[in-house]
Structure formats: C-alpha cells, structure tokens
N, C-alpha and C positions, 0 to 999 in steps of 0.2 A: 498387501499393497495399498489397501482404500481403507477406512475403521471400519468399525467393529460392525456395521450395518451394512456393509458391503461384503465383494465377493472378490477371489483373485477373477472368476471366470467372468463373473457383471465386468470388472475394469479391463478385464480382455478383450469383449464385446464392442465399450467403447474405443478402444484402441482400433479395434480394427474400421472403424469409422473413419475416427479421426485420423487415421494413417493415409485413408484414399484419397487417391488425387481428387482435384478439386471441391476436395470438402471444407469450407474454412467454417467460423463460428458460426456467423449467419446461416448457411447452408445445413450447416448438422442440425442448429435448432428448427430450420423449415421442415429436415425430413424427416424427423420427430413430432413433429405436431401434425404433419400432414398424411402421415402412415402411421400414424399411432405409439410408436415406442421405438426401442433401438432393435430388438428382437424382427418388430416389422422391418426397420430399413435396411436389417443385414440381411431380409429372403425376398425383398423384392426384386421384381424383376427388372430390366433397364425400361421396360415400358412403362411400369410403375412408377422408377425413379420419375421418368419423365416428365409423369402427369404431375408434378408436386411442381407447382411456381415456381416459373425463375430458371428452372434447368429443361435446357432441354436437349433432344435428344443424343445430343454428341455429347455430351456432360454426362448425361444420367450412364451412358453404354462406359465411356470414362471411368466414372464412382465404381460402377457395376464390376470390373473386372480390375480394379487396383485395391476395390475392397474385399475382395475372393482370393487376391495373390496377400494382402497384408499378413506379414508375420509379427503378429500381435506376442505371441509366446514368446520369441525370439527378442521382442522391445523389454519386455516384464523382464526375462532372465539376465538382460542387459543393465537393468536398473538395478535388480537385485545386486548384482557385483559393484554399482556402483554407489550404492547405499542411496539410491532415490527412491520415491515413493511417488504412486500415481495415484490422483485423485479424477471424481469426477463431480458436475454439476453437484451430483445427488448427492454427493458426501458433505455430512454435517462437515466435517472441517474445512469444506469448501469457504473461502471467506464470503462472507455475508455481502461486504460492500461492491465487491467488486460482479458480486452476484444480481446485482440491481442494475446493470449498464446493458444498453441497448445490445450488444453482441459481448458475453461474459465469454472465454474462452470451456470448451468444451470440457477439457480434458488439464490437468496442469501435473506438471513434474517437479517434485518438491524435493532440497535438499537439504533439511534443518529440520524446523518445527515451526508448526501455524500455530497461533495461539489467540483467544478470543482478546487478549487484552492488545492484537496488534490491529483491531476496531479503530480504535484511536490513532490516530497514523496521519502522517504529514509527509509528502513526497516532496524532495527535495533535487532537484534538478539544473542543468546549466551547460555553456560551454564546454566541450574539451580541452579548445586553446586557450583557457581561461588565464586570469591575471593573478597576481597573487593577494592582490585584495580581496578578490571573489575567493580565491580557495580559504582562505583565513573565514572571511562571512560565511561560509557553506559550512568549513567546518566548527565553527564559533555555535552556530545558531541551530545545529544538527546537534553537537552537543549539549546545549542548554536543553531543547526540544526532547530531548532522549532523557534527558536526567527528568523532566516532568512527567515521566511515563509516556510519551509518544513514542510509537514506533518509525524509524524513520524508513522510507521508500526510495530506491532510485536503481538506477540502471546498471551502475559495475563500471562506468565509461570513464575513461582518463578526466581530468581536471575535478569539475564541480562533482560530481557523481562519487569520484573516489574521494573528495574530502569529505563529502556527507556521511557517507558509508565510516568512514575514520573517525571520524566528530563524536557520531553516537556509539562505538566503541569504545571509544576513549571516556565515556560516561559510562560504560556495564552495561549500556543499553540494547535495544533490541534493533536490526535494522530487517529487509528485505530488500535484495538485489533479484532485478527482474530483467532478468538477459533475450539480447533478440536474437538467440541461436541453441540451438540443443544443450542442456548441463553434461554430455560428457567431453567440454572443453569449458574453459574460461576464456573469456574474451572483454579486453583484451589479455594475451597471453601474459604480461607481466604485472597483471593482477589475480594470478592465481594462487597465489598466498593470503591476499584481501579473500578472495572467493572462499575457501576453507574457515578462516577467523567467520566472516559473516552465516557459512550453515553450523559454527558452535552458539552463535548467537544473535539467533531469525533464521533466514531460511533463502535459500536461491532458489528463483522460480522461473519457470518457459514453459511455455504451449506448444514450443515448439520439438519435434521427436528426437531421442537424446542425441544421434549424429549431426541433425540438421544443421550447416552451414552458416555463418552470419551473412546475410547478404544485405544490399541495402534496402530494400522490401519488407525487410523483419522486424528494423530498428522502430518505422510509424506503427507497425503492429502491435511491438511490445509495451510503443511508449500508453494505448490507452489501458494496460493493463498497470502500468504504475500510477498513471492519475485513479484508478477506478479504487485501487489498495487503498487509498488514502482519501479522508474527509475536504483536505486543501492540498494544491502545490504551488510551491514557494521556487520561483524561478531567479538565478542566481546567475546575471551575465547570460546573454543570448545574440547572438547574433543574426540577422533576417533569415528568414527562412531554414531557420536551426531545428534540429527537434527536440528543443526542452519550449520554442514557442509550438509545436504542433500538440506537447503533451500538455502545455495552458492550456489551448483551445478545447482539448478533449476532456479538460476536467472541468468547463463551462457547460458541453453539451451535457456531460454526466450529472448538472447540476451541483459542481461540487467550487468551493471557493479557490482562487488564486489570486495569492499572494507574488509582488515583483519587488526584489531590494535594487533600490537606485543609485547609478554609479554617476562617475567622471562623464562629464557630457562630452567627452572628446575621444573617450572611448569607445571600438568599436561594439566590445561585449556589453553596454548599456542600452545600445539599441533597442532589445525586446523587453528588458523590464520599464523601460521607459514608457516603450508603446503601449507595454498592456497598462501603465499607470492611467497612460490617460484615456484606454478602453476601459477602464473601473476597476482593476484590480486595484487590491489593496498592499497600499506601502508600507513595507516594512523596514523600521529601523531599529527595530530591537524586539524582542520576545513577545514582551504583553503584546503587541499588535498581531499576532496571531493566535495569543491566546484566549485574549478579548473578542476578536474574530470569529473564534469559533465555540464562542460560551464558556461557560463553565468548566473546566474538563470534569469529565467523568457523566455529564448531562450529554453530552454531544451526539449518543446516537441513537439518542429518545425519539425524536422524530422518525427514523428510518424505522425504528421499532413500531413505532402508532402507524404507519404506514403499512407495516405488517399483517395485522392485524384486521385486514380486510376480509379474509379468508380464512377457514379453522385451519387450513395446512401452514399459512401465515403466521398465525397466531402461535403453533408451536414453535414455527423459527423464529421468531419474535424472543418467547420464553427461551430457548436456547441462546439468544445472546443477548441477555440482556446486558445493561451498559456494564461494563467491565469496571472497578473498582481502583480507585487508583492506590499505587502502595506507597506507605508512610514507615517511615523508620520509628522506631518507639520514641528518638525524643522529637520527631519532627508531630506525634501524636499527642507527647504531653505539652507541646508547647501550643501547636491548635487547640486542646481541651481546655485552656486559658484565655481563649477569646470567644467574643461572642459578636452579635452585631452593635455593640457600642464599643465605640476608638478606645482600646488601651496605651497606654504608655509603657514602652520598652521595662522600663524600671520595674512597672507593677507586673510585668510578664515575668522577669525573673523573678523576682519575689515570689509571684503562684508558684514558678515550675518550679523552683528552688535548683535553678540551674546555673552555670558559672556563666558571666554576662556574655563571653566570647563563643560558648554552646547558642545559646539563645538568639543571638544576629545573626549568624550562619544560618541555623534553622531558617530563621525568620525569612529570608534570603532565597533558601530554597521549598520553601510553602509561596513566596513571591512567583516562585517559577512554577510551580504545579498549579498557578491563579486561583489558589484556595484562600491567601491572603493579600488587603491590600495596606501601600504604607503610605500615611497620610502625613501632612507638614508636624513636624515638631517630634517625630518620631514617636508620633501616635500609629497603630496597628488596628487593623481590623479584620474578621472574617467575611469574606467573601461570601454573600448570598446569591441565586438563583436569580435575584431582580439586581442585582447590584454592578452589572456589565453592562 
C-alpha cells in the first residue's frame, strides 16, 4: 500500500488516525509532535489527548473512542479492490511540494502514479459555468503546458477543470485530478470516464476516506491541496466568491505564484482573474508568460531544494528530488545541440542538424514551449541560459 520503506501495518496505523473524528491535518500533526509519534497518539489516553493544544476535553474523548472503533483493515482491503494505494507524510512518494504547506494532508489516496517529474506542475483551475472561450484557453494552455513537460493540476470539476484535464491529454501529458470526496466515486458522476483516462496518465488524489461524500466543506479543503501540487495556478474565468479564487488565495499563502487570463470586461467569469490582475498576479496571454514566470524550466525547484538543505534529514529529501530533467525527443536534442548562447539563423540550424527545414521549425517551436529556446527578430534562434529570463 505505501513503498518500499514503508509497511501495510505503519499505513494502518495512520489510517486509524486519520479516520477519527475530529482529526483533520492540523490536529494529526499537533498530536504527533506533542505525544511523540503515531504509535504514542494511538495509546494515549483521552486525558492525554487532551493535554496537547487546542483540543480539549470533549474532542480528545471524541479522537479517543472513534479512533479505537476506526476500521483501518477494512479501508486498506477496500482500496485494494479498488486499485488505490495509501500513502503517508513519510513516504518518499509523498510529493515534495505539497509537503511544504502549512497543513500538507496526512494521509492521501492515490489512483495512478506520482512521479518526481510531476515537481514541475501548474494548476490549472476556473468556473464550472464557464464560457466557451475559457474552456478553449484552459484547454489551449493545459495543453501547450503539458507538451513542455508540466504536469498539469486541477480538480475533476465540470467546465475549466474538465478542459484542463483534456488539454494535457490531448498532449500525452501527465495531469493530477484532486477530488474533494473519497476515489470510490467520481464526481462529478459524468466525468467518470475523464477520472479513469486521468489515473492511466497521473493520478487521482483525496485526503478524503474512500466512501466520503462531496459535501460543500470538502471542495475549500481540497482546493489547497491542488495549489500546494503545483509551483503556480493559472486561474481561468472566476466568478466572486468561487473556489478557483479561494485556491489563488491558497497558493499566495503557500508562497507559490498565480497566474490570472483576462477576459471580456462584461463578463461575469472575468471578475476574479481581473481582481487578482490588479492584486499582482500575473497576466497571461500566452505560454512564455508563465514560463518566464517561473524560470527556466527544469531550474524551477532549486530553491525548494536549497531550502532543504537545512537539516541532514533535509538534505537527503533534497537529493531525492532533485530537479527532474525535462524530456527531449532525439530530434528536439539534435537541433538544441546546434545552438549555443550566440543567435543562429534558422538556415545555419538546418544546415548543422542536417534536417528537412519543416522538421527543424516544428522543433524549434516546441524547444520555444519547454523555454529552452528563444526566437529573436529575423529568425535568428538562441539557447536559452539560466540569466537569460
């Protein structure tokens, strides 16, 4: 159920935790740090509980006796049939990023594969009742993003949500759908064929235990675990008080960039990327401005790495993920191994690669979209350096 460094009975453990009433993330990490481990908060007593900040006594007697009745074996044997897989904090697969936010969910139900290269990752989010302009940009800009090796992020939800999810399949690319109700449903229900497509290619994710309900409680829950997946989100048509602006707001506290594409000023879905334009987020009207945005790619999660690094238990999750490597197709490789940091001209790029001219622009094209190269007036070309953003 967890890799190779873990245990069925250790993710049993946390299960039975994270199954008790009123335990959400904050809480588990208090009675972890304040009882010592998960072993201490599963024999303490309700006075115990108690004495650990922040709960008390009707809460801790609560935890106490819904953590004694959790049937942890009975969740595990439930996943098993339903091909999920439980992780927890402590597992290296854990994602890294999402592992840095002030309350990282304890426990997650995985239905696909994590993979280190979805580090790099852009959540993509927006209306339900979106327009069709927004769904076209959601899926326009989901699929460019996915074809430069971004993984793209978002929630499974009708309109913007379901063409980003679409966008970056439609490129072979990787997505993660982060649902705010148990994976043994899709929701909504007529995206349960999206749900399936997306765990052959990423992964569907919740905190939440596989039966649990969607309620409306769940959706601001889940949304800081799709800003926290990703380095920036990119909000796509919002309307006041929506939750694609609650999960901008959560990927500001996380420290993480948000991007808003701006629409029809008479529309109602412009309202929030409008507002966050002029709260500082950055406008997007086309790719480099998110690509620029967030460096280099494949530099991108050097900082979170240096930051690592604080602590020798840091420092090995550090070296465990270090920045993921972007992929190139062999002629997308010999036609980069033809530039260097002085402007070529298209002509003298075929010439090197010894490519047919119409291979060679293509490329060129999509080395533009992985911001490895830039095109300068007169169809001069250049490689993209580390200072050059």
């Amino acid at each position: 159920m967890s890799d190779a460094n873990g245990s069925r009975e250790r993710v049993a453990k946390w299960l039975r935790l994270h199954l008790a009433s009123g335990v959400g993330a904050r809480t588990f990490a208090k009675l972890l740090e304040h009882l010592g481990g998960i072993d201490q908060a599963l024999g303490a007593t309700a006075g115990q509980l108690a004495s650990v900040p922040g709960i008390g006594r009707r809460t801790a007697e609560q935890i106490a006796r819904s953590r004694d009745a959790a049937d942890a074996a009975g969740e595990l044997a439930l996943a098993d049939q339903l091909g999920v897989r439980v992780i927890t904090k402590e597992d290296r697969e854990y994602p890294l990023l999402l592992s840095r936010i002030d309350d990282p969910p304890p426990v997650l139900y995985v239905k696909g594969t994590l993979e280190r290269s979805d580090e790099l990752a852009v959540a993509v989010v927006g209306s339900r009742n979106c327009s069709l302009y927004g769904q076209e940009q959601a899926s326009r800009l989901s699929h460019l993003l996915a074809a430069a090796g971004f993984t793209i992020v978002s929630g499974l939800a009708r309109g913007i949500d379901t063409a980003a999810h679409r966008g970056a399949l439609s490129a072979s690319g990787r997505t993660i759908a982060v649902q705010g109700c148990g994976l043994a449903q899709a929701y909504p229900l007529e995206n349960a064929e999206l749900a399936e497509q997306i765990a052959e290619s990423g992964a569907l994710l919740s905190e939440f235990p596989l039966r649990y309900e969607p309620l409306p409680t769940t959706f601001p829950m889940r949304n800081r675990i799709i800003s926290g997946l990703a380095l920036g989100t990119l909000v796509v048509e919002a309307r006041p008080r929506s939750g694609a602006l609650i999960t901008a707001h959560l990927a500001l506290e996380q420290g993480r960039d948000v991007f808003a594409l701006p629409g029809r000023i008479d529309a109602p879905g412009s309202f929030g990327p409008h507002q966050l334009i002029k709260d500082g987020a950055k406008l997007v009207e086309r790719i480099e401005d998110i690509l620029e945005a967030l460096g280099l790619v494949g530099e991108v999660i050097g900082p979170h790495a240096c930051r690592a690094a604080e602590t020798a238990q840091k420092q090995q999750e550090a070296a465990l993920f270090s920045p993921p490597a972007l992929k190139l197709s062999d002629t997308e490789a010999a036609v980069i191994a033809c530039l260097d940091d002085e402007p070529l001209h298209v002509d003298e790029i075929i010439e090197r690669s010894a490519l047919l001219a119409g291979k060679v622009n293509a490329t060129l094209t999509n080395l533009q979209l992985k911001g490895l190269v830039r095109q300068l007036p007169g169809s001069y070309y250049q490689k993209r350096s580390s200072h050059s953003i």
